[in-house]
BAKE-272614 format. One record per residue (C-alpha): x, y, z; residue in one letter. Coordinates in steps of 0.25 Angstrom, whole numbers, plus 5000, padded with zeros to 4 digits. Example, Ala and Ser with C-alpha at 12.3 -4.5 7.8 and 13.67 -1.06 7.14 Angstrom:
<sites>
504949825031A;505549965029S;
</sites>
This chain:
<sites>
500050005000X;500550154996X;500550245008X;499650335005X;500050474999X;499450624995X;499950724989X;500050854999X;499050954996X;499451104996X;498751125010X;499351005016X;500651045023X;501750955017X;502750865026X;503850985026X;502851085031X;502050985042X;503650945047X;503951115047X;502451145055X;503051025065X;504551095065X;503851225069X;502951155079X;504051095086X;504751235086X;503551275093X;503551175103X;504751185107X;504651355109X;503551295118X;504351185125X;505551265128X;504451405135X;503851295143X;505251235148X;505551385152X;504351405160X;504551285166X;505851325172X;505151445176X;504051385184X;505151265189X;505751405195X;504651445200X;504451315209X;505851305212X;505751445219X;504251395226X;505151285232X;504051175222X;504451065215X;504751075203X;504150945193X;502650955196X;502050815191X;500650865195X;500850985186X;501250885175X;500150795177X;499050925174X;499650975163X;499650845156X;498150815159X;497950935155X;498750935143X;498150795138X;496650805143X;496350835129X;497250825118X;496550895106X;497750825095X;498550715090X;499450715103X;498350625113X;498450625131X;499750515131X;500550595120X;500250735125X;500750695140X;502050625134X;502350745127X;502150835139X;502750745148X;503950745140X;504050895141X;503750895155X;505050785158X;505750875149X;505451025156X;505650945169X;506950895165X;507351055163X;506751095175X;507550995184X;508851015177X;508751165179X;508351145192X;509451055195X;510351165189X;509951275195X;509351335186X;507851355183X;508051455169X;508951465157X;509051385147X;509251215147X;
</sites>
């Protein structure tokens, strides 16, 4: 059996422009992922000066039910909480290591 092939239409974005739209995206998320490392260090900080611990499982907990109570895309509950739970492991990682080092702002 042939695979099954159509000829691109004008309004149909071709494989170039979808993997460009995907390149820029990921540009994008990225800008958002390192403002959100930044204003985790200022709110880890902020609880180191309020003498509070600083990895809140409770916190995580709500925003992932929040987060995954209704998916409205491709991405269902079990992969959304993957994805942010990688994120979270990762901005606690920084967290701890600046902590560790003495330093809760500036650049990793």
């Amino acid at each position: 059996m042939r695979p099954f092939y159509r000829q691109p239409s004008i309004l149909e974005p071709s494989l170039p422009d979808l993997r460009d739209q995907i390149d820029a995206l990921n540009g994008r998320i990225l800008a958002l992922l390192q403002e959100r490392a930044a204003i985790v260090l200022e709110a880890a900080q902020v609880k180191q000066e309020q003498g509070l611990q600083g990895h809140d499982p409770k916190r995580e907990e709500e925003m992932l039910r929040h987060l995954t109570a209704e998916p409205s895309g491709p991405f269902g509950p079990a992969a959304i909480r993957a994805i942010f739970n990688a994120i979270f492991r990762a901005s606690l990682a920084i967290q701890e290591r600046r902590v560790a080092a003495g330093t809760l702002t500036g650049q990793e």
